[in-house]
N, C-alpha and C positions, 0 to 999 in steps of 0.2 A: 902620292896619295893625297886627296885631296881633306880638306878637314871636316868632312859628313862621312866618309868613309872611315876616317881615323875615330871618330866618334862612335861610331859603331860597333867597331875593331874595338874600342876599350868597355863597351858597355857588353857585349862579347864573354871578353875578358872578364872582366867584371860578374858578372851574371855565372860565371863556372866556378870562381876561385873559393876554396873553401877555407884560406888560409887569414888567419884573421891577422897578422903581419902586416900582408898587403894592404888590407883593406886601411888601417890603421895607419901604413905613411901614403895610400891616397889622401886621405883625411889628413892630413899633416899638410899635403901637397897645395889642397885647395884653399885650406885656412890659411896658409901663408900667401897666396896670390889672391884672395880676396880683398881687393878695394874699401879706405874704409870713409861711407861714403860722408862723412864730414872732409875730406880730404879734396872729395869732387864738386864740394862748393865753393862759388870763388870771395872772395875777401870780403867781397859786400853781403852775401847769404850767411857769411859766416858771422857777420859783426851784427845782424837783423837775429839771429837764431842767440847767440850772446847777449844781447841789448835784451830778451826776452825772459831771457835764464832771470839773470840781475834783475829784473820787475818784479819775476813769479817770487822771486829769496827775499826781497820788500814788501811784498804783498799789496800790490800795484796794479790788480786782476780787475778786469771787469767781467761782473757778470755774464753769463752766455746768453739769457733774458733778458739781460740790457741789451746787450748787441742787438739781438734781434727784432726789437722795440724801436731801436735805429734807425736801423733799413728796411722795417716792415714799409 
């Protein structure tokens, strides 16, 4: 079976079940294989998104008027 059939096959499934059980360790199922996506950046998006925190907790903000004042 291919995986657009399988998909089907559970949204199927899905779509009849009245049992709130299932639905509850679908939901179990999904939140545990969900990505989390700080994980899917790599060491330099992660040290740029960091480096930003630490500015915003200093209070190191520019203006969004400024900015734009910039580059106009």
């Amino acid at each position: 079976m291919d995986i657009q059939a399988t998909k089907l096959q559970l949204i199927e499934m899905l779509l009849r079940t009245e049992k709130q059980e299932v639905l509850n360790r679908l939901l179990s199922v999904f939140k545990d294989n969900q990505a989390d996506w700080w994980d899917e950046l790599s060491i330099e998006e992660q040290h740029v998104v960091q480096r930003g925190i630490e500015q915003m907790e200093n209070n190191q903000l520019v203006d969004h008027k400024d900015v734009m004042k910039k580059f106009a």
